[in-house]
N, C-alpha and C positions, 0 to 999 in steps of 0.2 A: 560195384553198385550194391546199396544195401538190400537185403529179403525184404520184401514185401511184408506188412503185416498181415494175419488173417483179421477179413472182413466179413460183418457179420451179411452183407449184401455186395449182389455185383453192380460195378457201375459203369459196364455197360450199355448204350443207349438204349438196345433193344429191353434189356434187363429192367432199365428205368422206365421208359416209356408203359410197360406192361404192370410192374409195380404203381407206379402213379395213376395207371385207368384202375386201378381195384379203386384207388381212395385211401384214406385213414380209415381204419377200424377199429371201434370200439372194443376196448376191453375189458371182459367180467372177473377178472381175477380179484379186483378185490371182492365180489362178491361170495366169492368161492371160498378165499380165504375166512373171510368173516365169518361163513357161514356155518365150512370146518369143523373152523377151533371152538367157534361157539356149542356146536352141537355137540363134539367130544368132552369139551367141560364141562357143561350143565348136565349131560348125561352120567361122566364120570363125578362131578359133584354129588349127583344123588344115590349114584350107589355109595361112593364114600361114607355119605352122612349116613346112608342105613345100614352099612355094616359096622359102623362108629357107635351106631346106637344098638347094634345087636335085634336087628328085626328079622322079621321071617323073610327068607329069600323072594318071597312071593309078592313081596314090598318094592321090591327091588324092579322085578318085572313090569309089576303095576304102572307105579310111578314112573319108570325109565321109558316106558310104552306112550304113555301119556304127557310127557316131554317129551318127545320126540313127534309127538302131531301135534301137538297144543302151543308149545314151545317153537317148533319149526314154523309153523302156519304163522305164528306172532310177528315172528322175526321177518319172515318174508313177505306180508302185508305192510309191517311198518317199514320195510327198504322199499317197495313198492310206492305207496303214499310219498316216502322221500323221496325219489328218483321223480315219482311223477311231479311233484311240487317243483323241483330243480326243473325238470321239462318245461312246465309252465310258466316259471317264469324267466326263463329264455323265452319263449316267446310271448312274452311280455314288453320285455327289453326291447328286442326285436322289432316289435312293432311299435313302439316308441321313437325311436330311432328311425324307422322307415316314413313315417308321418313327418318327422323334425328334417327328413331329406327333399321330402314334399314340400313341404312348406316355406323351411328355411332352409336352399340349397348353400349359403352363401356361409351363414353361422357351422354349419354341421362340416363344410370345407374347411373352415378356418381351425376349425378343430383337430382335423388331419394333416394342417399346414405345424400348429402345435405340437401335435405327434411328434411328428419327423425333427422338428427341428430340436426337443429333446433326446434324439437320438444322435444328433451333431451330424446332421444335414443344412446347407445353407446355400443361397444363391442359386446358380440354375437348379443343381442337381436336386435343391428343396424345391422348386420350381418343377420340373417333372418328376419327383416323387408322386410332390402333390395330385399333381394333372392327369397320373396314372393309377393312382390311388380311387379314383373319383371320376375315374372314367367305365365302372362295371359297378351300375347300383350296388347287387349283387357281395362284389369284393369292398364295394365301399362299409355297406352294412356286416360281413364278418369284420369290415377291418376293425371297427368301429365297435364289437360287441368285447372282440378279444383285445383291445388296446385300452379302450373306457370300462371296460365293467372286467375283465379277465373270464371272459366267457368260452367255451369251445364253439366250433358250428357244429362237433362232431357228439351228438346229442345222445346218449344212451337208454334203450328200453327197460322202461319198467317192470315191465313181464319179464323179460329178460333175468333182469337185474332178481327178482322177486324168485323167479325158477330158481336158478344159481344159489342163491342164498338156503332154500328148502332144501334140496337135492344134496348139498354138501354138509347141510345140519344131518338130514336125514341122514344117509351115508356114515358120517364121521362118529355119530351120536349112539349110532346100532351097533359099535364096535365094541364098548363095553359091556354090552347086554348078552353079547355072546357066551361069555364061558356060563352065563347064570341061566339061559334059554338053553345052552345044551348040559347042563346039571354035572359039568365037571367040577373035579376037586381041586380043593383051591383055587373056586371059583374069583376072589377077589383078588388073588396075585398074579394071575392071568389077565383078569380086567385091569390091572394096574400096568403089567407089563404089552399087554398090546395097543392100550389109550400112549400111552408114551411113546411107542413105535409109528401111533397115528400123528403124535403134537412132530415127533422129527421127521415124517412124512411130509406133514404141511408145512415146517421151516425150510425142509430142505428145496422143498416145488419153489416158494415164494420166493427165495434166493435167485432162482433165473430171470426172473427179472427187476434185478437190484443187483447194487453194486457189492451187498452183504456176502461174506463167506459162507458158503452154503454151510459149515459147521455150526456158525456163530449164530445163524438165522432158526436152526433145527435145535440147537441147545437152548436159545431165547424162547421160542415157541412152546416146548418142553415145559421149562420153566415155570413159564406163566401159566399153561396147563395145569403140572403138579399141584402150584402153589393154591391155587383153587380149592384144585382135589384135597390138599392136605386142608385150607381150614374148613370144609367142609366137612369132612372127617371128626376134627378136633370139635368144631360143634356139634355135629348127631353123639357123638362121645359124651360130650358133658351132657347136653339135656336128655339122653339116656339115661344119667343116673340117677336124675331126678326125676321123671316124666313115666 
């Protein structure tokens, strides 16, 4: 008999039973990520450009300080306002649909008879799909939001979402400002070399949940990081030498 695979859960009844009372749970990773990379790059973008253009260190701190709450706050209001906008109109939908079951239980059925039968259901078994479909208002209206609109029921917070996005700019963002807040030398090869250790930090996290090689996800991450960093650089460079 062959080994067993490793699975990433047991399916065991009791194991199942317990797993299924939590529910689905929303996930903030992308917020996290986004938040991150973003706050590492705009951070490391602006020390770039002001060591590109040759300014006083003080520049550095300034600016860096002030990107990172002006800039973090931005970011996290506008996922905010997004996430809440996506909230509201699920339930918008939602209550479209729930009136349309109200009113016209017969159309909003024939809808879910449709469903199924493009899924190559026919005869009885289209026949109590249907009938069990359309027997939990409830399950009728998820079924109905993720099948007609591609909606979740599994709706994610905005505060949430909005925290996540600050907290990992903030965080991410402070990393380059360190060698220049603590006045060591070769303060900008240090900020270069620990911002890159943060971009394959965040490749490497966001790999576990993806099918990406965690190498391949921390070198991409990197990457896009650097590539930033560098024309930022090459711009405070040139209008340095004129400005």
């Amino acid at each position: 008999m062959p080994e067993k695979a490793h699975l990433d859960h047991s399916h065991h009844p009791d194991a199942i039973a317990e797993r299924l009372a939590i529910g689905p749970q929303v996930n903030y990773l992308r917020d996290w990520v986004y938040g991150g990379i973003d706050g590492a790059i705009t951070t490391f973008a602006i020390v770039a450009g002001v060591v590109g253009a040759n300014l006083p260190i003080r520049v550095v701190l300034i600016l860096g300080a002030a990107n990172l709450l002006a800039d973090g706050f931005s970011m996290a209001a506008a996922n905010y306002s997004g996430t809440k906008s996506e909230l509201d109109d699920y339930r918008r939908i939602r209550k479209i649909e729930e009136r349309h079951i109200d009113l016209y239980p017969e159309g909003e059925r024939e809808e879910i008879r449709q469903i199924y039968i493009s899924k190559g259901f026919e005869g009885d078994d289209l026949d109590k799909m249907v009938t069990l479909a359309t027997s939990s208002k409830e399950h009728w209206l998820d079924l109905m939001l993720t099948e007609e609109y591609g909606l979740s029921n599994v709706q994610r917070s905005p505060i949430r979402s909005a925290m996540a996005t600050f907290l990992a700019f903030v965080l991410a963002g402070f990393v380059p400002l360190i060698p220049f807040i603590a006045g060591l030398e070769h303060a900008a090869i240090l900020a270069t070399v620990m911002t890159g250790a943060v971009f394959l930090l965040i490749g490497s996290i966001k790999s576990l949940w993806s099918t990406q090689h965690w190498l391949w996800s921390a070198l991409e991450t990197l990457g896009i990081g650097l590539g930033a960093a560098l024309m930022a650089y090459l711009i405070g460079d040139f209008l340095g030498r004129f400005i």
